[in-house]
N, C-alpha and C positions, 0 to 999 in steps of 0.2 A: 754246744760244745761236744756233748757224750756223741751226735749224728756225725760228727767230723771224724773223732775216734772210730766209729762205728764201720764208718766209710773209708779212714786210712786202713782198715784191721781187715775188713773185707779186700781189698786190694793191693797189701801190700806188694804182692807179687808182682802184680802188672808197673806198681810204681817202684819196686827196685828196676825191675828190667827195663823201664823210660830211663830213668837215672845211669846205669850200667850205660845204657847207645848214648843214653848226651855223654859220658866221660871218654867212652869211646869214640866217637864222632869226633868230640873238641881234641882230643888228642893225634887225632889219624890227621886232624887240618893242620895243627901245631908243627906235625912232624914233616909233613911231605907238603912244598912250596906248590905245584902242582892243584894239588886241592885246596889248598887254603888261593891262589890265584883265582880258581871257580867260584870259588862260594863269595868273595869280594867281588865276583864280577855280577853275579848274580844280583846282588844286594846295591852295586850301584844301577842297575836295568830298572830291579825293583822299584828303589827309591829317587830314581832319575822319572820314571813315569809317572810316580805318585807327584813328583815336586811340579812336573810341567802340568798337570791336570789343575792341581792346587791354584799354580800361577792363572791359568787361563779363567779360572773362578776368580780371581782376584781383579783382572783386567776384565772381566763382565762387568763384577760389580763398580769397577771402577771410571765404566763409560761413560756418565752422569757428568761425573768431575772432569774426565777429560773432555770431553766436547764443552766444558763450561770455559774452560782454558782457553780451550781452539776459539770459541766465539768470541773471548774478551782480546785476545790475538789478532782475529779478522777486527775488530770493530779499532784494535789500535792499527793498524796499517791501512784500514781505510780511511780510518783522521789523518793518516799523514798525505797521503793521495790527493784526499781534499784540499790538502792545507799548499802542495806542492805546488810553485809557479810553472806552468804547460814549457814543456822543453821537446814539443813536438817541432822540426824542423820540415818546411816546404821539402816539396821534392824538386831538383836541379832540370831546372827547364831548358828545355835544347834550343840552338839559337833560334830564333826568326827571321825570316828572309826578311831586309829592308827596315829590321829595329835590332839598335844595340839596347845593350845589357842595363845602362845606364837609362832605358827609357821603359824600363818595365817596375811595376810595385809590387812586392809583395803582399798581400794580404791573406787574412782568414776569416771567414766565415764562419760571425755569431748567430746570426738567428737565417734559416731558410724555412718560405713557406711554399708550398706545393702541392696544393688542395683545393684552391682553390681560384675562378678564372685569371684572376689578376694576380701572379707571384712574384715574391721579394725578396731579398735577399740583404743581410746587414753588414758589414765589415768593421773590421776593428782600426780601421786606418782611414782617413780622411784630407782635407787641404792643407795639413802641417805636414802630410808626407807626399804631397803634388798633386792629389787626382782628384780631376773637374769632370764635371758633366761631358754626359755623351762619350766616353772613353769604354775601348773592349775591356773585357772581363773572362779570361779564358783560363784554366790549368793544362794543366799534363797532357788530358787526353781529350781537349775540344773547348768550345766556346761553351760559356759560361751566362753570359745577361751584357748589358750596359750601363754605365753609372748614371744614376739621373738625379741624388740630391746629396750634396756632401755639408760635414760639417767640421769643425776643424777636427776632431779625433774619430771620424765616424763617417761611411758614407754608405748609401742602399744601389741597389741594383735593380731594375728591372729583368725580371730573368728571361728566360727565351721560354719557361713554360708560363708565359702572360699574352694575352689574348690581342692586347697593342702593340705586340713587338712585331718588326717587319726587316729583315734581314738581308740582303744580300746573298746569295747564296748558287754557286755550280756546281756543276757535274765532276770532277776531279778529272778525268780521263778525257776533256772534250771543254771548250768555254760558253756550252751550252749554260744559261743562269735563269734565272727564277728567285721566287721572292718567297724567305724562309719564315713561318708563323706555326699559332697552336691552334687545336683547334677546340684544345679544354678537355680532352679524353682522357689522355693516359700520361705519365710523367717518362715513361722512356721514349714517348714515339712525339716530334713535331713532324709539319705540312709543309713542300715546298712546291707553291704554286704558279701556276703563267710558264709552265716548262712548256717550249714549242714541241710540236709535233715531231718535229724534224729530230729533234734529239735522240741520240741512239742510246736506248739506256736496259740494263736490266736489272734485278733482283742482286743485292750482293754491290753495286755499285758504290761508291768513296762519293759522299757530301762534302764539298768545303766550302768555307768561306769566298765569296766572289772579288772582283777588280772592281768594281764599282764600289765599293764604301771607303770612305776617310773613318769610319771606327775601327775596323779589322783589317790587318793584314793579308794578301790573298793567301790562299790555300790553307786557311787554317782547319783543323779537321770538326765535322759535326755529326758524320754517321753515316750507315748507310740504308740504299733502300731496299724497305720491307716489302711494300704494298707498290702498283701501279697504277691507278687509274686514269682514265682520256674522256674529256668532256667533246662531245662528236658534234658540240654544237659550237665552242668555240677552236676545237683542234689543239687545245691544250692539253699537258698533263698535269694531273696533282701527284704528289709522291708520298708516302708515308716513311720517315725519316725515322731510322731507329739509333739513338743517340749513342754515342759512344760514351757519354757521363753516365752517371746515374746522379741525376739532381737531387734524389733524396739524399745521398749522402757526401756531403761536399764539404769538404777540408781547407786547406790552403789555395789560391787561387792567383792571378796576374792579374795587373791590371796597366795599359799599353796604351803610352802617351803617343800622340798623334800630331806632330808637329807640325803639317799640312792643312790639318782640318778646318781652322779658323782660316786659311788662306784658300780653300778652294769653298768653303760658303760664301765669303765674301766674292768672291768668283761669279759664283751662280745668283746673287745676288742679283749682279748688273744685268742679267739677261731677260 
């Protein structure tokens, strides 16, 4: 206590004269609106920067808990997602030359495999909603497989990337045709072989479906050609067909009743 005395007694002067500037100070702000506007302006800068510094220490420490938030958030909107009946709709198929509207199905595509030589394809629709064996299978942008075993809510596809499939298949620009197959390489590119010689063809060229099958309607689209080559032994071309699908990823699909077909086998039958 006497070091405090000692220490006000030593310095009274200096602490009148702090005392004097603060009465003087507080009173020059009181009086004149001007500086008392500065020194509040100051004081909110001040404490405006302290408060936002404070805050953003606060939202650090508080990242923990927020991302605990976000996560229990994402994990309830993905149970609802899950839980959601699929309200993906097909996309609106342009008509077909030689099939009405009433002779095509809709379906979609649960399971596709594509890896390996012989691939399949599953559908969610079956003989309670028409489609029998042998019937095309195309979307939007090309042919797709054919049906080969149905059940009543269910039927597979043999796809065009399968080693047994043997198609029908022309030149779009010319009724040059050939026989469309895989050859187990690659999922974008099938083989369309027995192309005559004669055929005028290049790089860039439109694949479609031929006039020869009761499966597909002519000119349906299937791709074009990548590759050219000419067997000089039989005067053939084989073609390297680059798909316009991308079979790994296949969504909604057609599938295209053939109303002719059991009448032009029974046809061919007799012969």
């Amino acid at each position: 206590m006497q070091q405090i005395f000692n220490f006000i007694f030593k310095n009274s002067n200096r602490i009148l004269f702090l005392i004097l500037l603060g009465i003087s100070l507080f009173l020059t702000i009181q009086s004149h609106s001007f500086h008392r506007s500065k020194i509040i302006s100051s004081a909110n800068f001040l404490s405006g920067g302290v408060y936002e510094k404070v805050n953003n220490l606060n939202e650090y420490l508080n990242l923990k808990n927020e991302n605990d938030i976000l996560a229990l958030e994402n994990a309830k909107l993905r149970s609802m997602l899950f839980n959601v009946k699929d309200t993906a709709t097909a996309k609106t198929l342009d008509s077909i030359e030689g099939v009405k509207l009433k002779d095509i199905i809709v379906a979609k595509v649960i399971k596709n495999s594509y890896n390996v030589y012989e691939n399949y394809l599953t559908l969610n629709s079956g003989e309670l909603q028409g489609i029998k064996t042998d019937m095309g299978v195309i979307n939007s942008l090309g042919i797709i497989g054919i049906i080969e075993n149905t059940s009543p809510k269910y039927s597979t596809v043999i796809s065009i990337l399968n080693k047994r499939t043997q198609i029908n298949a022309k030149i779009k620009k010319s009724d040059h045709f050939g026989s469309l197959n895989w050859n187990g390489k690659s999922t974008g590119f099938v083989q369309l072989t027995d192309l005559p010689r004669l055929a005028l063809i290049k790089i860039g060229d439109t694949i479609v479906t031929g006039g020869q099958s009761v499966i597909f309607p002519e000119n349906i689209n299937i791709g074009t050609i990548a590759k050219i080559y000419r067997d000089n032994v039989t005067n053939y071309y084989t073609l390297d067909v680059k798909l316009f699908n991308d079979m790994t990823n296949l969504g909604h699909v057609y599938i295209i009743k053939s109303k002719d077909r059991e009448e032009v086998n029974n046809l061919e039958k007799k012969n």
